[in-house]
C-alpha positions, 0 to 999 in steps of 0.5 A: 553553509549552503541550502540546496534546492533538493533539500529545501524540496525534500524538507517541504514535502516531508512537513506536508506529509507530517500535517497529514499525519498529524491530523489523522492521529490526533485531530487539529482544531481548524482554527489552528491552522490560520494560525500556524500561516500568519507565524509562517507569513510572519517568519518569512516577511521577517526573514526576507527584510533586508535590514533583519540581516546583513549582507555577509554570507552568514547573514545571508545563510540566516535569510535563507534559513529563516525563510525555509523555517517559515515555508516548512511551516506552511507546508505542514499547516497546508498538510492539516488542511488537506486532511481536514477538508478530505474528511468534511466530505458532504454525505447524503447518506449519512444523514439518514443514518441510523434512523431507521429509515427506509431509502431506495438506493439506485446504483451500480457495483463498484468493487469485487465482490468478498465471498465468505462461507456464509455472506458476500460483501461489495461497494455500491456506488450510489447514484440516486436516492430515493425518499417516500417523498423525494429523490436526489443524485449522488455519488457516494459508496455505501458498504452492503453485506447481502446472503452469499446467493444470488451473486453479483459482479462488478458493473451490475446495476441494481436498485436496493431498499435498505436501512443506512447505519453508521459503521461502529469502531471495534475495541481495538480498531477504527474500522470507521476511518479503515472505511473512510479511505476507501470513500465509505462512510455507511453500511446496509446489511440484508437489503432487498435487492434487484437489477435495475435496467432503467438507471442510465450512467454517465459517460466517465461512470460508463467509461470507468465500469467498462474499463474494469468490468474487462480488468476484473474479468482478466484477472477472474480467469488468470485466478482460476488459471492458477487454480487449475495449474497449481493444488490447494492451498498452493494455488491460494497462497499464490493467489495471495502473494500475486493479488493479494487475496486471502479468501481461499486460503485456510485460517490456521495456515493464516494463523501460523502466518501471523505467529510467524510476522510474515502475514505481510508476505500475503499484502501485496507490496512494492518490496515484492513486486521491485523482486520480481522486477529486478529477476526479470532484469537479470534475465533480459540482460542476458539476451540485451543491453541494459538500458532496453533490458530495463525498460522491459521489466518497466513493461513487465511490472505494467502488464502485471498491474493490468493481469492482476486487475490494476486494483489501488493496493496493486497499483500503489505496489507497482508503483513503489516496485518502479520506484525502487527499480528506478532507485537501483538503476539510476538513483542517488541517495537524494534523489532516492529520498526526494522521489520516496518523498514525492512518491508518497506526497502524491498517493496522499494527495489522492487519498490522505486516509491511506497514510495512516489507514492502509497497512500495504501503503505503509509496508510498500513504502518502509520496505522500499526505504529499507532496501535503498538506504539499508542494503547498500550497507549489508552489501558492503559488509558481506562483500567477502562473502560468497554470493550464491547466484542470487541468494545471498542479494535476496537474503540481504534485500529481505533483511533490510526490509523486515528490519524497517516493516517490523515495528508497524507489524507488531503494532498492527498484529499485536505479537512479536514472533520469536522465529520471525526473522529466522522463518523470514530469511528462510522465506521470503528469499523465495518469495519473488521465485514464487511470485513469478513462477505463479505468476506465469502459471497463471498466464500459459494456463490462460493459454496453454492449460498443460503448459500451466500446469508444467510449469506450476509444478515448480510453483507448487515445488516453491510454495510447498516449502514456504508453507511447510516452514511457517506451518512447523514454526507456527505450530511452536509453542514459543512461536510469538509472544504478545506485545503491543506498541502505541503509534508514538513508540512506533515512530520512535522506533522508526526514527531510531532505526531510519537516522540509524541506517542513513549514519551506517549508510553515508559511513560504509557506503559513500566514505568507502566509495569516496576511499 
């Protein structure tokens, strides 16, 4: 018996990852994490005596053994504390929070601005506050919720009078914490607001503003692009599957997507962006070998993140969409898991709160496990099947996703869609043909407008039917049936189904390969 290096890797980063899951559900005393280092220090000086064991292999196993047990321990008391030290952060605003004090806020726009019919919202990122007697620096966000005119974009440096409150959790969600993984912990509505030409940033908040003012920009016109090239709500729905957003497109085309469970299809995820990524390969390989045909969808993949605004959802999806094309090209089972498991330790390290709190981190990365440990073993199933170019490897990529994402959308959307896994095979196979085709749309109109719009012709020809599909199994009256799941049968669930496709994975792919 022997422990390799790469599993002993694997199992410390999956317990880092479960301190931090943990202490983002259920909250851990800080006292309990000393606690968990001594038994872990304790286990490992025990382990690692040499009169605890002999010196016979099986001794030496046990050593060994008793070491990892003690470093895996640590690892998770390690991910409690980093959570517990992430949300101690320091707040100047929160200290005047609700208590109805007026403060001067000096800062500049630090996101897109979310404009609805009535209002408009975006992140100030607080550089001084002023009190009636005193002034600080800072560097905080704050929420504002203001009137829908006069506007304002990213960058702008403003100056607001505003009374901070604490955002209020709602029956059935922590907006709180939502917030929180963005960096917000307060909100102001209605302040008064003005342009504010005396505040001088620093050179990485300059260099920052500068930087996306122009991604921002880019992605602005390749969205108007795509609305000049493709009618509503098409354009919309491109717009939604490419960027993410969902301000144009109509609430009962959303409400029969969410009856449907293919509201994730609007998220933006790694699932489909690693689609398009793996289209694009089969095309370069036409005109190329392999290996620099690879490399280009590489490319493709970064210049999408760019052309889109290079937003945090969009670039935790590229970066899955890469992982995943990495997986397909050069990946074995454990190096699969460990760059799954190094992928999300990274992106927890940035910022914690994504892992409990962003429902596209969490569809991205269980899509991606989905296909790489679930396809390989619908593949070998279906081998006698015919292939239909590539429909039949989409249909079977898009099962072995929604089969993985479908607990947490019960959990996060509080129904179970009757239709859903027949409206998402019907779909989603035409998702990645949808995305690429707006996505070009998008980028000859920004060159070429009549080019934009020939080739949104197909784009529109796509989205039509997506849309006519989820609008006439939404309108069902059996459509969806309401469900609710707790957090802990969610995991359950997960478990059952992960252990599940790893036993079916290593029985029809790695046996038969091995026969």
């Amino acid at each position: 018996m022997n422990l390799h290096k790469s599993q002993v890797f694997f199992i410390l980063l999956c317990s880092f990852i479960v301190g931090v899951f943990g202490s983002s559900i259920v909250g851990v005393p800080y006292a309990v994490i000393p606690t968990l280092l001594l038994v872990a220090v304790a286990i490992i000086s025990i382990s690692i005596y040499r009169k605890t064991f002999d010196d016979s292999p099986r001794g030496a196993f046990r050593r060994k053994l008793g070491a990892v047990i003690g470093f895996t321990i640590m690892s998770f008391a390690l991910g409690l504390w980093y959570f517990n030290q992430y949300s101690l952060g320091h707040s100047y605003l929160k200290e005047v929070a609700d208590k109805n004090i007026t403060v001067t806020l000096r800062g500049y726009v630090d996101s897109e601005i979310d404009v609805n019919e009535k209002s408009s919202k975006f992140v100030l990122r607080v550089k001084q506050i002023i009190f009636p007697n005193y002034g600080i620096y800072a560097d905080e966000r704050i929420l504002i919720t203001l009137p829908k005119y006069p506007e304002y974009a990213y960058g702008d440096i403003l100056k607001l009078s505003a009374i901070v409150q604490l955002p209020k959790n709602f029956d059935t969600f922590d907006y709180v914490t939502y917030l929180r993984k963005d960096g917000i912990s307060t909100i102001t509505s209605y302040p008064k607001i003005e342009k504010d030409d005396k505040l001088k940033l620093n050179f990485v908040d300059r260099a920052k503003v500068a930087t996306y003012s122009i991604l921002f920009n880019i992605k602005g016109k390749f969205e108007d692009s795509v609305n000049r090239s493709i009618s509503e709500p098409n354009a919309a729905f491109i717009n939604g599957i490419v960027l993410g957003s969902r301000q144009n497109i109509p609430q009962d085309l959303k409400d029969d997507f969410a009856r449907t469970s293919t509201s994730h299809i609007l998220a933006i995820s790694g699932y489909n962006i690693a689609i398009v990524s793996e289209m694009l390969l089969s095309i370069f390989i036409l005109f190329m070998v392999r290996r620099k045909a690879f490399w280009l969808s590489v490319l493709g993949i970064i210049l999408f993140t760019i052309l889109t605004g290079a937003s945090s959802s969009v670039v935790r999806a590229s970066l899955m969409g890469l992982l995943l094309l990495f997986a397909n090209g050069y990946g074995r089972l454990y190096d699969n898991k460990i760059s799954i498991a190094l992928a999300a330790t990274a992106m927890i390290l940035i910022n914690p709160f994504v892992l409990v709190f962003d429902i596209g981190f969490q569809l991205s990365f269980l899509a991606v496990i989905g296909i790489i440990y679930f396809y390989p073993t619908l593949d070998s199933l279906t081998k006698k099947w015919p292939a239909m170019g590539s429909l039949k490897e989409t249909a079977m990529m898009t099962l072995s996703a929604q089969i993985f994402v479908l607990p947490l959308l019960i959990y996060y959307f509080k129904s179970l869609s009757i239709v859903s896994l027949l409206v998402n095979i019907l779909i989603l196979p035409f998702v990645p043909v949808a995305m690429l085709l707006g996505f070009i749309a998008g980028i000859a109109g920004m060159i070429l407008p009549i080019l934009g719009k020939v080739i949104g012709l197909f784009a529109w020809a796509i989205t039509t039917y997506q849309i006519k599909v989820v609008e006439f199994f939404g309108s069902l009256p059996f459509a969806a049936i309401s469900v609710s799941m707790s957090w802990w049968a969610v995991i359950l669930v997960h478990a059952f189904i992960i252990i599940s496709a790893i036993y079916l994975y290593k029985k029809y792919v790695i046996d038969r390969a091995d026969f």
